[in-house]
C-alpha positions as CSV (number, residue, x, y, z in Angstrom):
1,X,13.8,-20.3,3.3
2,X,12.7,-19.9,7.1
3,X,12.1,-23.6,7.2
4,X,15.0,-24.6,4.8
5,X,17.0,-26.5,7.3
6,X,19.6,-26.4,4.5
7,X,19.5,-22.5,4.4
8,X,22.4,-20.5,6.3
9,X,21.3,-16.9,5.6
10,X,20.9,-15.6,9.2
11,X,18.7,-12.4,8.1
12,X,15.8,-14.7,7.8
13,X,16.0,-15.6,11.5
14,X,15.0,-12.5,13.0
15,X,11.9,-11.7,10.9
16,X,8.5,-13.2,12.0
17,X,7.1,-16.0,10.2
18,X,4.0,-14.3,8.9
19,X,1.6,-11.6,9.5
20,X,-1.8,-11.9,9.8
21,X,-4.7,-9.5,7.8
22,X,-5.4,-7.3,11.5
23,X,-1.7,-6.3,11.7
24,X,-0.8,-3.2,11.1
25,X,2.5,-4.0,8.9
26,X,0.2,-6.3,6.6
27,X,1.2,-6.1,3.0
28,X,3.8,-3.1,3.7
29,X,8.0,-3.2,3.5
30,X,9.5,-3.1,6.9
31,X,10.3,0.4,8.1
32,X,13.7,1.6,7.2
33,X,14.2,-0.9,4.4
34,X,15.3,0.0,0.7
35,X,11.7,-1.6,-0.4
36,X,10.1,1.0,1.7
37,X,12.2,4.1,0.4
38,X,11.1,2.7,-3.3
39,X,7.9,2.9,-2.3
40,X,8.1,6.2,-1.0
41,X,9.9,7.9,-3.9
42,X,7.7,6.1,-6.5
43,X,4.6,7.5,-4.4
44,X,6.4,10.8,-4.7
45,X,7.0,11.1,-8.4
46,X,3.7,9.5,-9.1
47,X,2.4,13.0,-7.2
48,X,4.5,15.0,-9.3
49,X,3.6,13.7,-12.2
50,X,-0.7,14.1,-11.2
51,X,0.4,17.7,-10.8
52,X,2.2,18.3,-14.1
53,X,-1.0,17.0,-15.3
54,X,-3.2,19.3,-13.7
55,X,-1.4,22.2,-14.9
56,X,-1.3,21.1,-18.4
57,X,-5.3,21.1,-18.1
58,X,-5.7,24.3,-16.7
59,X,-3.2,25.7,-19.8
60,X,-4.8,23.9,-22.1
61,X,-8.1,23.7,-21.5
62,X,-11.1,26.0,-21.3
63,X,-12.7,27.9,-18.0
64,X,-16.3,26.7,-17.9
65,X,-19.6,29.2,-16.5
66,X,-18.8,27.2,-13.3
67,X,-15.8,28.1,-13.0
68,X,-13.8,24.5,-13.9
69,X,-11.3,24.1,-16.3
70,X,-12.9,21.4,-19.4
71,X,-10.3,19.3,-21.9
72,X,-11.3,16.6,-23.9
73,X,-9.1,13.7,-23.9
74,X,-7.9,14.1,-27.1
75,X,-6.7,17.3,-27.1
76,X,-5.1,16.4,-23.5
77,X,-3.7,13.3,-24.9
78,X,-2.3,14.8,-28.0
79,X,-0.8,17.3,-25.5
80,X,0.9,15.5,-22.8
81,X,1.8,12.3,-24.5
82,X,4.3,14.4,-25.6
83,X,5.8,14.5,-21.7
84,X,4.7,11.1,-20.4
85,X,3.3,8.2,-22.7
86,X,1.1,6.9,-19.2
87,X,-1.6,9.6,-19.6
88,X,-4.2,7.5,-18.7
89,X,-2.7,6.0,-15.5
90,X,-2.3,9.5,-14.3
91,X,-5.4,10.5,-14.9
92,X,-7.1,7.5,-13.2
93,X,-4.9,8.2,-10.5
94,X,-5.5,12.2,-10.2
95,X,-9.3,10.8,-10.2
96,X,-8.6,8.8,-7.4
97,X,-7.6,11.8,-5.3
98,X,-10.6,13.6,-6.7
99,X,-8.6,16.4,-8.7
100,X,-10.2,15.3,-12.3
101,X,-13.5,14.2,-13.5
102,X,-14.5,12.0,-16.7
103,X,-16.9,9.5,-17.5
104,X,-16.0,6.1,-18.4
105,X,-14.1,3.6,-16.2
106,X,-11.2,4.0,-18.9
107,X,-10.0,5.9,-21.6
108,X,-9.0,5.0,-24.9
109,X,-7.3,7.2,-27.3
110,X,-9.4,7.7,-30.5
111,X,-12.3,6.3,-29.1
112,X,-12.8,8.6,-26.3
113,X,-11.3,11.7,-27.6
114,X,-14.9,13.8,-27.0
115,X,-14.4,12.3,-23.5
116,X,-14.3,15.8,-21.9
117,X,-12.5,15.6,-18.8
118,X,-13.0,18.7,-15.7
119,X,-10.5,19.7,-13.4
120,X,-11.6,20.1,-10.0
């Protein structure tokens, strides 16, 4: 719309054209914006929801001779699906941030419900 000579909405004026892959504002909302407080509060529940998870392992699951906290998936699924039906996004996610361990790029209920999964 930047180029649209046709186009009259003056918000369009005042941003820059593009930015480039060694900027830092590459690929994120412009600061202040509603996009960026979406962002935020998504990133924010997401966290919740990796710690809801977490504690639903340590209830349900067993203490190890190491120390960690062991669920299979199954059981774990069977448990939280209950609460949230994106069990597996959260846990690749709590993976990410190195709070769970499993094997497996993915999980998939029924076939990996011996998948045993630690809490770190």
């Amino acid at each position: 719309q930047r180029k649209n000579p046709f186009s009259s909405d003056d918000r369009l004026a005042s941003k820059p054209a593009h930015t480039h892959r060694g900027d830092p504002t590459y690929g994120r909302p412009p600061e202040g914006s509603r996009t960026e407080q979406r962002g935020r509060d998504a990133h924010s529940h997401v966290g919740r929801e990796v710690e809801e998870l977490c504690l639903i392992i340590r209830r349900t699951g067993e203490v190890g001779e190491d120390g960690h906290v062991r669920v299979t998936f199954g059981q774990l699924f069977e448990t939280y699906v209950t609460i949230s039906n994106k069990v597996v996004g959260i846990l690749l996610r709590a993976r990410k941030h190195g709070l769970v361990h499993f094997e497996g790029e993915m999980l998939w209920q029924g076939k990996d419900d011996d998948v045993v999964i630690t809490l770190l």
